[in-house]
N, C-alpha and C positions, 0 to 999 in steps of 0.2 A: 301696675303696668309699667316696664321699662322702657322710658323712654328711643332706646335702640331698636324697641319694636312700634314703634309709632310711627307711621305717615301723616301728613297733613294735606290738606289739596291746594298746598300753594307750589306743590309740583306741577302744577297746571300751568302756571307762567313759565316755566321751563321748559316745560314739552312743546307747546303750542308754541313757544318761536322757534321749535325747529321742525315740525310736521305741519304740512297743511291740513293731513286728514284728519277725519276725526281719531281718537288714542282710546280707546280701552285698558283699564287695570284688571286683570284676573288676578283670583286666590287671593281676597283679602276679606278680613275680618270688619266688614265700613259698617258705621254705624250713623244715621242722621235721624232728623226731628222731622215729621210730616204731619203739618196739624198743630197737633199734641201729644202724637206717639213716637217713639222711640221705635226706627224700624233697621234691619241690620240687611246687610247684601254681600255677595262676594264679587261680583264684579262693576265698574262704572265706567260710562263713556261718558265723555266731555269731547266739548272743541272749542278755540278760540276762549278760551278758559270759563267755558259755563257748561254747566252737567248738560247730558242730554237725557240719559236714562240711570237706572243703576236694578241691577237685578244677578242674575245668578252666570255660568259660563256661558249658558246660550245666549247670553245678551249679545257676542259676536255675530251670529247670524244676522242681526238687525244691519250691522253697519258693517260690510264682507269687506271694505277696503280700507278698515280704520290698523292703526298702530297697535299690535297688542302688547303689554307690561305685565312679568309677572311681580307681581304684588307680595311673593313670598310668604304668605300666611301670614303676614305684617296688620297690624292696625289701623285702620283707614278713618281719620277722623272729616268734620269740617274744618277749618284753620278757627284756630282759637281766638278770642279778642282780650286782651289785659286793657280791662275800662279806666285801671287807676297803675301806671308804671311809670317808672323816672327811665325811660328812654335815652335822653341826653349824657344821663350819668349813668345806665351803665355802659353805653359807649367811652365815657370819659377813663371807668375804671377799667375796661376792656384795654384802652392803652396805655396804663400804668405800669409798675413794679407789686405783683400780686406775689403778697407776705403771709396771706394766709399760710395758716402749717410750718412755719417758719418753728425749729426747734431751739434755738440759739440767736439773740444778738449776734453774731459772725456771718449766721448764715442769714439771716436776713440783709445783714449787708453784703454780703456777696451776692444775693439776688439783683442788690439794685445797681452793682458793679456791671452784673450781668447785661442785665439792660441796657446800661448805658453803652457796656461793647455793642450790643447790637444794634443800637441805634446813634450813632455818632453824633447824626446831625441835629440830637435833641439838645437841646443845653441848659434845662430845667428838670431833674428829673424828679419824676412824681410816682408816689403808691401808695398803697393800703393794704393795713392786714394784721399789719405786728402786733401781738399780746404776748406781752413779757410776763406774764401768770405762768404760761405753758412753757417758760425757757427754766433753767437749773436752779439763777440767783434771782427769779420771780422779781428782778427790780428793772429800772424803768433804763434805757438803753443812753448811751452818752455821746454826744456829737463824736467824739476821737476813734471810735470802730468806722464812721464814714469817713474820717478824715486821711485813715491810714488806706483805702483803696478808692476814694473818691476827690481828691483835694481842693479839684478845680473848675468844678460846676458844682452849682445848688442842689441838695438830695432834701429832698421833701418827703415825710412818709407820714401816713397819716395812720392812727392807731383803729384796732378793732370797729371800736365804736367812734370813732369822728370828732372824740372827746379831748386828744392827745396829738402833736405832734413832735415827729424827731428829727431832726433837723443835721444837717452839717455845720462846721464854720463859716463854709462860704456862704451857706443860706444867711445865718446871721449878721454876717458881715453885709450884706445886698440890703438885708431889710434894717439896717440899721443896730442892733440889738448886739447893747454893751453892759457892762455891769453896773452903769448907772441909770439902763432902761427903768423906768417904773414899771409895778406890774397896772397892768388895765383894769377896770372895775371889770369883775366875773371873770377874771384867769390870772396866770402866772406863770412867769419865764422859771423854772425849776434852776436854782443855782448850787453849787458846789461850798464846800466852809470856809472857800477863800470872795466866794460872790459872784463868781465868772458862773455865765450862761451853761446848762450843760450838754444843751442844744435840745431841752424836753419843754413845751410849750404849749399849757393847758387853757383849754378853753375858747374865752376873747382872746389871750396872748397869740393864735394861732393866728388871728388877723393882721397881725403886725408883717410876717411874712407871705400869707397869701395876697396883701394889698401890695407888696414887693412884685409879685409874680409877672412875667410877661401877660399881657394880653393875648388870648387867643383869638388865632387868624379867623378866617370865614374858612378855609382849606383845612384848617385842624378839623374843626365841628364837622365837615365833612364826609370826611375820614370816621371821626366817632361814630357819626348815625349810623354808617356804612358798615361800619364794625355790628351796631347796634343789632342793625338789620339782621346780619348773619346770623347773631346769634341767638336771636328772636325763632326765625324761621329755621332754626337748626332743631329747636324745640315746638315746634305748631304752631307757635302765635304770628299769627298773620296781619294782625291790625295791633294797633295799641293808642293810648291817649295818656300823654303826659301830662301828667298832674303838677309839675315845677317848672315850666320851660319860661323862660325871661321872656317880654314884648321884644326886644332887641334879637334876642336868639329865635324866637320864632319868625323874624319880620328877613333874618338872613336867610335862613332855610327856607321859607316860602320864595324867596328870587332864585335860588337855584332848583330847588325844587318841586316837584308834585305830587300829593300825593299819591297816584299808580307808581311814583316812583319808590317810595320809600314802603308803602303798605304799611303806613303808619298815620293816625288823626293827632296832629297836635294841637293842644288845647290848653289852655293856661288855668 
């Protein structure tokens, strides 16, 4: 099933704050659990975002003064629940520099150029994605590709698997990291045959700049859930529970928010 053809009912929250009446969906493919059976419908009314029936097009006649939707032959699910999701993080990576697919060192750094034009007012820039396997000389990327279109903020980019970082100068310069850094027990600053950093930073070495990194605001995390949110409910899942969320991080998000707000349980 493609997801382009899947609805979820957390269109319900949508509808209902802008109709009083009750809203019917026609011509849909809905499918829910009764019992223990598996039963399908083409059409559902709801109100105030709770079903009221679900049955076939006659189901209008029940409610003459409700809102009707056509459902386009679309897939009508219940909203889905992800019981074990990193919620926080993939809001985090939602506002990064996404290097997935990136064919070339150049052009991964021109993605995070990119970024940075469109967002001025960042001054830490962050991403993930790069695998220099899939680039031409399959070798690992050098601080001087960021340095030639990024010079003057910290570019942080963090590899495929989370294993690797590539850095700028400025990053190394902020976090300290010179050619007589020791490497950390379980990592290593990657050096050049002269000893100079070459802004590639495995492992534990990777903590030497992220303990550089600004702290984020309560208004950034914000923002990520926000992002989170979208794009949670852009795919069905309507609830979720994070399985990584800091006491701290969850103790911010609970003053500003609720859960009806987010449609998300977080849980440590």
């Amino acid at each position: 099933m493609k997801l382009k053809h899947l609805l979820c009912l957390s269109v319900f929250s949508v509808v209902t704050n802008t109709f009083a009446e009750p809203t019917i969906i026609n011509n849909v493919n809905g499918y829910h659990v009764v019992g223990d059976k598996l039963q399908t419908f083409s059409s559902l009314a709801f109100e105030n975002g709770k079903v009221l029936a679900t049955g076939n097009a006659e189901l209008a006649a029940a409610y003459k003064n409700a809102v009707i939707i056509d459902g386009n032959g679309k897939t009508l699910l219940p909203g889905l629940i992800d019981a074990h999701g990193h919620i926080l993080g993939l809001g985090e990576s939602l506002m990064k520099v996404d290097l997935r697919g990136a064919d070339t060192e150049m052009q991964a750094a021109q993605r995070a150029r990119e970024y940075a034009n469109l967002n001025p007012q960042i001054d830490w820039i962050s991403g993930r994605g790069w695998n220099q396997v899939l680039w031409p000389e399959k070798r690992f990327p050098t601080k001087h590709s960021l340095d030639k279109l990024l010079p003057d903020k910290p570019v942080v980019l963090e590899r495929v698997d989370g294993h690797a970082l590539w850095v700028n100068s400025k990053a190394l310069a902020v976090a300290g990291i010179t050619t007589t850094t020791p490497n950390p027990v379980g990592g290593e600053i990657v050096r050049d045959e002269a000893g100079y950093p070459t802004g590639v930073l495995i492992d534990t070495a990777m903590d030497l700049v992220f303990n550089a990194a600004p702290a984020v605001t309560h208004a950034v995390r914000e923002k990520q859930l926000v992002a989170a949110r979208q794009e949670l409910l852009s795919v069905g899942i309507t609830s979720a529970h994070d399985a990584a969320l800091t006491l701290p991080a969850t103790s911010s998000i609970a003053k500003k928010q609720t859960r009806s707000n987010w449609d998300c349980v977080f849980t440590r």
